[in-house]
C-alpha positions as CSV (number, residue, x, y, z in Angstrom):
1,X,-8.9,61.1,43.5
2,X,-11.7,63.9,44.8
3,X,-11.1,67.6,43.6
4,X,-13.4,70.7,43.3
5,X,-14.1,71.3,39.7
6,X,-15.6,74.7,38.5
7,X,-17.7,73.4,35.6
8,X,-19.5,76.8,34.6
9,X,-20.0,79.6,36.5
10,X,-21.4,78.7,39.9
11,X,-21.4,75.4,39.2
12,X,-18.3,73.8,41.6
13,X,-18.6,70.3,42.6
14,X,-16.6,68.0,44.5
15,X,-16.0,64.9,42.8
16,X,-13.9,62.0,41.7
17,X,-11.3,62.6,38.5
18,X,-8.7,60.9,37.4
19,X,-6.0,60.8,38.8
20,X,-2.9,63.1,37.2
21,X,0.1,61.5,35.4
22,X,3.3,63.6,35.4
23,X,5.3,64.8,32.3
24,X,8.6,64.3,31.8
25,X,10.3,67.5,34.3
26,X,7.4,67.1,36.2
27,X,6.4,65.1,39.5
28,X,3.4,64.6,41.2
29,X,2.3,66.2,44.6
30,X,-0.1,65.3,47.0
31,X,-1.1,68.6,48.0
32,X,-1.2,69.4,51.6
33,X,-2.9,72.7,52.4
34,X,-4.7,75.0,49.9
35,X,-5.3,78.8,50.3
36,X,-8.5,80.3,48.9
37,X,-7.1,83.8,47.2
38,X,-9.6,86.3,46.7
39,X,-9.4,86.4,43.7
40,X,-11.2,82.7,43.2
41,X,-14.0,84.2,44.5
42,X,-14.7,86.4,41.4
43,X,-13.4,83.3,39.7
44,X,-16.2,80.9,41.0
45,X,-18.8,83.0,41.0
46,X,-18.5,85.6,38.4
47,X,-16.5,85.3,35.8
48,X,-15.1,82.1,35.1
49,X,-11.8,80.4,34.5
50,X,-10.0,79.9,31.0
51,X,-11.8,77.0,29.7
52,X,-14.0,74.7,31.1
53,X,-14.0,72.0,33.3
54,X,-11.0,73.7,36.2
55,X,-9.6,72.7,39.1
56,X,-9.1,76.1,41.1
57,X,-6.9,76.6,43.3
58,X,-3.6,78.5,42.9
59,X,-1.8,78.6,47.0
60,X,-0.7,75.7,47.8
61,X,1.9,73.5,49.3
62,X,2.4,69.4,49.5
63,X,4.6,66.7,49.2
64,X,6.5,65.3,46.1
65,X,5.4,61.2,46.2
66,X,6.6,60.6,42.7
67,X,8.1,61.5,39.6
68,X,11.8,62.1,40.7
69,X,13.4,59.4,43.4
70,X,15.9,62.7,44.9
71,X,12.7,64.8,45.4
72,X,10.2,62.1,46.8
73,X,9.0,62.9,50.3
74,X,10.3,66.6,50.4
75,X,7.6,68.8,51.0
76,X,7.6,71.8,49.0
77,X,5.2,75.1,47.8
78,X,4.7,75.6,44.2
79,X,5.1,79.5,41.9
80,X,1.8,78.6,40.2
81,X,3.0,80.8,37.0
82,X,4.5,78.2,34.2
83,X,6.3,81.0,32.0
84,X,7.0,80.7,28.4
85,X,10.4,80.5,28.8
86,X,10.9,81.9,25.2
87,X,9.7,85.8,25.0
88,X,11.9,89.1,26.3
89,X,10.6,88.8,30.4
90,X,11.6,85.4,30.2
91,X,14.9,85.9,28.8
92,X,15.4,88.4,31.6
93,X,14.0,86.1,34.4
94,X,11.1,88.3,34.7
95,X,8.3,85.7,34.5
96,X,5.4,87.6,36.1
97,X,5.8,90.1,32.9
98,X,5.4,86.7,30.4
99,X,3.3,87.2,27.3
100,X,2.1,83.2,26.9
101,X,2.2,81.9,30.5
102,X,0.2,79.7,31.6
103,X,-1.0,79.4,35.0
104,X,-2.3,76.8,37.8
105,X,-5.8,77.2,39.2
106,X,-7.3,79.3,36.0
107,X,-5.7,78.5,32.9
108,X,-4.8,74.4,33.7
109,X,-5.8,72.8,36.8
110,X,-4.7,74.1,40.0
111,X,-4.7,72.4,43.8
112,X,-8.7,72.6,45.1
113,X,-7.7,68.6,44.5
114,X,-5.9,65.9,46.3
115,X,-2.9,65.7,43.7
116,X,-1.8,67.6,41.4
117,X,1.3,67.3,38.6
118,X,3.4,70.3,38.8
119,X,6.5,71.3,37.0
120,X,10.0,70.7,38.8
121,X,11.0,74.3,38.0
122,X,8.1,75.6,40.2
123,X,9.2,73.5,43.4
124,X,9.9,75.9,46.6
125,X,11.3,73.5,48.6
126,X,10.5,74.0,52.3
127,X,13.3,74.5,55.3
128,X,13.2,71.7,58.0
129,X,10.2,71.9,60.5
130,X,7.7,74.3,58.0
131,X,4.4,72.9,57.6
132,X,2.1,72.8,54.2
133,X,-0.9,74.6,56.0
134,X,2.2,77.8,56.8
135,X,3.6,77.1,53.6
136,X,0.1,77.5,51.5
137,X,0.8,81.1,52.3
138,X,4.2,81.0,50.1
139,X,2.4,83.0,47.6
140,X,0.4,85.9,49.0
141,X,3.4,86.1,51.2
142,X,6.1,86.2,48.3
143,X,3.5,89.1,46.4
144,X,3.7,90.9,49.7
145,X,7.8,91.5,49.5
146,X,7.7,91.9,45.8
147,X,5.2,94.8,47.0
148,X,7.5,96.3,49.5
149,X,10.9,95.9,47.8
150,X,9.6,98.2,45.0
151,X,8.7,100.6,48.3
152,X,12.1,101.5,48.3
153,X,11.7,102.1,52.3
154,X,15.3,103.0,54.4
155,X,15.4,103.2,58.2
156,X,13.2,105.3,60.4
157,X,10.6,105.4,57.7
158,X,7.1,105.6,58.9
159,X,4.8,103.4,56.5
160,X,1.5,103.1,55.8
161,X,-0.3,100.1,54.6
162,X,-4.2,100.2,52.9
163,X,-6.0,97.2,53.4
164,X,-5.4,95.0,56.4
165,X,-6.5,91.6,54.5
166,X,-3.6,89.0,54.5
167,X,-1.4,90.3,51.9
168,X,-1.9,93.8,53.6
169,X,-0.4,92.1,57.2
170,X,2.0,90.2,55.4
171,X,3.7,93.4,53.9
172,X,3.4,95.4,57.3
173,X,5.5,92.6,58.5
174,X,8.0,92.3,55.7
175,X,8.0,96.6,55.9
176,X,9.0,96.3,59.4
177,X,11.5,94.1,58.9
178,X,12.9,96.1,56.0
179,X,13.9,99.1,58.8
180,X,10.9,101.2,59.2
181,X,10.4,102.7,62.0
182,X,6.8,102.5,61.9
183,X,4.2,100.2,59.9
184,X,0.1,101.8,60.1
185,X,-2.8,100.2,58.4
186,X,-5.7,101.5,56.6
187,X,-8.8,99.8,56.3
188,X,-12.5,100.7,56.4
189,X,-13.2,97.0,58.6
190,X,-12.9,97.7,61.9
191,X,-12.6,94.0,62.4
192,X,-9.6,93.9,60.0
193,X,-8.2,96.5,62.3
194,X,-8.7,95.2,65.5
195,X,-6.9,91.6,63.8
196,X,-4.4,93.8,62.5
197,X,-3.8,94.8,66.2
198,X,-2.9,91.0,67.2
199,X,0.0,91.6,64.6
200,X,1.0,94.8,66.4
201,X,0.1,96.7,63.6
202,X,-2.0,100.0,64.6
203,X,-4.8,101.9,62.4
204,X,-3.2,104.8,60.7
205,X,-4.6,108.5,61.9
206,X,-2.6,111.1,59.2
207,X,-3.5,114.3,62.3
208,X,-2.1,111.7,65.3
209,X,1.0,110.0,62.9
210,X,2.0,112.9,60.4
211,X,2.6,112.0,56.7
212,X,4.0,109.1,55.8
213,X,7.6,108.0,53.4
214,X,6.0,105.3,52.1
215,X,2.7,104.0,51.2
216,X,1.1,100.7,49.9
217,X,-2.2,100.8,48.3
218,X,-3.6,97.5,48.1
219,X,-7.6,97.9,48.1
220,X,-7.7,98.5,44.3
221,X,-10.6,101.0,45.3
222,X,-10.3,105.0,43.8
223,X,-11.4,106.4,47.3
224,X,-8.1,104.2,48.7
225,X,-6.2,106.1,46.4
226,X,-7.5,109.5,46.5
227,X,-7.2,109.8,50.0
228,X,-4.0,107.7,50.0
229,X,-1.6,110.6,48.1
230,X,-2.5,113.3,50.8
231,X,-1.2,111.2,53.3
232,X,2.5,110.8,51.4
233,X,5.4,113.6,52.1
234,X,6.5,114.8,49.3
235,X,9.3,112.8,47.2
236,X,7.3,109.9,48.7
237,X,7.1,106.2,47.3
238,X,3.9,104.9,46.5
239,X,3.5,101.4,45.1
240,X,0.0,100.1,43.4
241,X,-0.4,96.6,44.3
242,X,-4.7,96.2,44.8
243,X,-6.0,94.5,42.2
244,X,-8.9,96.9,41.0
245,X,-12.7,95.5,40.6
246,X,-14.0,98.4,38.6
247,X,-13.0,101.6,37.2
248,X,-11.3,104.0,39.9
249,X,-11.0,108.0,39.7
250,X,-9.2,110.3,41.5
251,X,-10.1,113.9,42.7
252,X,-8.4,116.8,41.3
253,X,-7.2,118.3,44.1
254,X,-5.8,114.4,45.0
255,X,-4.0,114.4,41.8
256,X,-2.5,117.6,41.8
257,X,-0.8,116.4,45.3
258,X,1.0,113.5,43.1
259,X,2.5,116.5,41.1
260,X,3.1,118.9,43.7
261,X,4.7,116.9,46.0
262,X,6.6,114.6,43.3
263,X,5.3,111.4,44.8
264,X,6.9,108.3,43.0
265,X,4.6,105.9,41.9
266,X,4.9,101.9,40.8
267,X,2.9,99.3,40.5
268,X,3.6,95.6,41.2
269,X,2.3,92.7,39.8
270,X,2.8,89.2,41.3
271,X,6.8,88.5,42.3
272,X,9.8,87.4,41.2
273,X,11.0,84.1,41.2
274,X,14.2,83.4,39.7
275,X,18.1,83.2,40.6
276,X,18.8,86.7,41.0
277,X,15.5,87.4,43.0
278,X,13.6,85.0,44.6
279,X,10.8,86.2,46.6
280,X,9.5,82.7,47.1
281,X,12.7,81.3,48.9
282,X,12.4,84.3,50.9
283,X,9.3,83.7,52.0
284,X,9.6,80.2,52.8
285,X,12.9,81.1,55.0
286,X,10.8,84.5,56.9
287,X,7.8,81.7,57.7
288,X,10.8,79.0,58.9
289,X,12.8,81.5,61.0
290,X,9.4,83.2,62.9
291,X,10.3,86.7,61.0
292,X,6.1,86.2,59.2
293,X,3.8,85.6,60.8
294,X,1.4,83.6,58.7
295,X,-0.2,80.4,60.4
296,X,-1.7,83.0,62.6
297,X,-3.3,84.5,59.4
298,X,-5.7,81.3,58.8
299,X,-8.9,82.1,60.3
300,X,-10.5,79.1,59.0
301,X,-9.7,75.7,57.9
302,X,-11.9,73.7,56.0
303,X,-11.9,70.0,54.6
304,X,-11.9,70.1,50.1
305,X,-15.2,68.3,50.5
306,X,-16.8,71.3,52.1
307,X,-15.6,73.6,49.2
308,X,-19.1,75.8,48.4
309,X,-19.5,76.1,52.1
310,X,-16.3,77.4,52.3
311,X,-16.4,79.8,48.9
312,X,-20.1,80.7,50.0
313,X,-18.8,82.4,53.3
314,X,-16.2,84.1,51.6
315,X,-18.7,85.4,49.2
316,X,-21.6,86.2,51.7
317,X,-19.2,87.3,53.9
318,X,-21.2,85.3,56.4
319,X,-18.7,85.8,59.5
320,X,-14.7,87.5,59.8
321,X,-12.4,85.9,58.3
322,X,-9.1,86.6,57.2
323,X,-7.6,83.9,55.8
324,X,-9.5,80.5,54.5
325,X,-7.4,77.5,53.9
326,X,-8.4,74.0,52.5
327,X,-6.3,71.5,55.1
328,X,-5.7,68.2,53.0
329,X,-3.0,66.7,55.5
């Protein structure tokens, strides 16, 4: 089979490699659609993955074509985090807090390929009628609601959301649908913003719109934040979710409004996927029942062959793009 393997930093090549055999609890998938995260661009280009050769590639979606006859044809996304199953989170169901996971894409071989072996446990089977390319989302989408659960928000809230990337437009959508009464974005693109208008989803003026209950940081940059807590009301929610790319700081003055105003403050970090919550099955249902919006987030689709073009763009920012998919279907 073809895949794009990361061989050393820079060095990604599409090529032929064998073809995977599944384990006992797992089955193979012939992977359908394949988001490019972000994060894999750091990954490529900067910084590696685990070991040496990987397959990236950790949002994705496909069909089961063997390894378990009552599964075969049923199309399904995958929670690319394979948990320990054996320390305290795990006991508790909280795998995204695991101390010895193990994870597809960057520590074992993720779904930049045409197949891919995948554990049983991961499967996110997908309602009648949702495509892989939609369903490639699962993941962003299911970080998004883990995001805005820990928000706390309660109707007529007016929330704000910083940075209108995909994950950013996914939890303006789940926010609204949670019962505020207003959802805003932040964002120093004014391409992002005028996308984010196609969502419905208007820039965020703090002198036009007041201060807001609720607020989601998810730039990961310390200006983000600093201006971010003088735009909460005081006994506001505030919930980290940007994955930082250097050190951030934080005025003084910015600071002293988390104290005088008592702002709450979480952070979040991935979702939750077991029986109690599942923010996976949720996600799959919200895409199936038109509540997200998230084929209309793929700005570009591109064929795994054409993978350094693609990851070249991303990291040249060559032209706007929001979200950058690898169609396999």
């Amino acid at each position: 089979m073809n895949a794009a393997v990361l061989h050393a930093v820079g060095d990604l090549r599409y090529e032929k490699v064998p073809m995977p055999l599944p384990k006992d609890g797992e089955v193979l998938m012939k992977i359908g659609a394949c988001g490019i995260c972000g994060s894999d661009i750091p990954r490529v280009f900067e910084k590696g993955t685990y070991h040496f050769p990987t397959v990236p590639g950790h949002e994705f979606a496909g069909t089961v074509v063997a390894g378990d006859d009552a599964l075969v044809g049923k199309k399904a996304a995958v929670f690319p985090l394979l948990p320990c199953r054996k320390c305290t989170a795990c006991e508790m169901g909280e795998y995204a807090n695991c101390s010895n996971y193990d994870y597809y894409g960057s520590r074992r071989d993720g779904a930049f390929a045409e197949y891919l072996a995948v554990d049983k446990r991961n499967l996110v089977l997908l309602p009648e009628g949702l495509d892989c390319e939609t369903a490639s989302l699962c993941e962003p989408a299911a970080v998004a609601r883990a995001a805005v659960r820990k928000l706390g928000i309660t109707l007529g809230d007016l929330v704000v959301i910083w940075g209108a990337g995909p994950i950013g437009l996914m939890a303006a959508q789940w926010a609204k649908a949670a019962g505020a009464r207003d959802v805003k974005v932040v964002d120093i693109s004014e391409e992002k913003l005028a996308f984010a208008k196609k969502f419905g989803f208007e820039a965020y003026d703090k002198e036009r719109d007041g201060l807001c209950d609720c607020a989601l940081e998810g730039t990961g940059a310390g200006p983000a934040l600093s201006y971010l807590v003088t735009c909460v009301k005081s006994h506001g929610h505030v919930v980290l979710m940007g994955n930082p790319a250097r050190d951030m700081t934080i005025k003084q003055s910015d600071y002293s409004q988390i104290l005088r105003r008592e702002i709450i403050l979480r952070g979040t970090w991935n979702s939750s996927f077991n029986t109690s919550v599942n923010d996976w099955q949720a996600a799959v249902n919200a895409m199936a029942d038109g509540t997200l919006k998230c084929r209309e987030l793929i700005t570009h689709r591109f064929a795994l062959s054409d993978c350094n073009k693609a990851l070249e763009m991303m990291r040249d920012k060559k032209e706007f793009f929001t979200k950058v998919t690898f169609v396999m279907d």
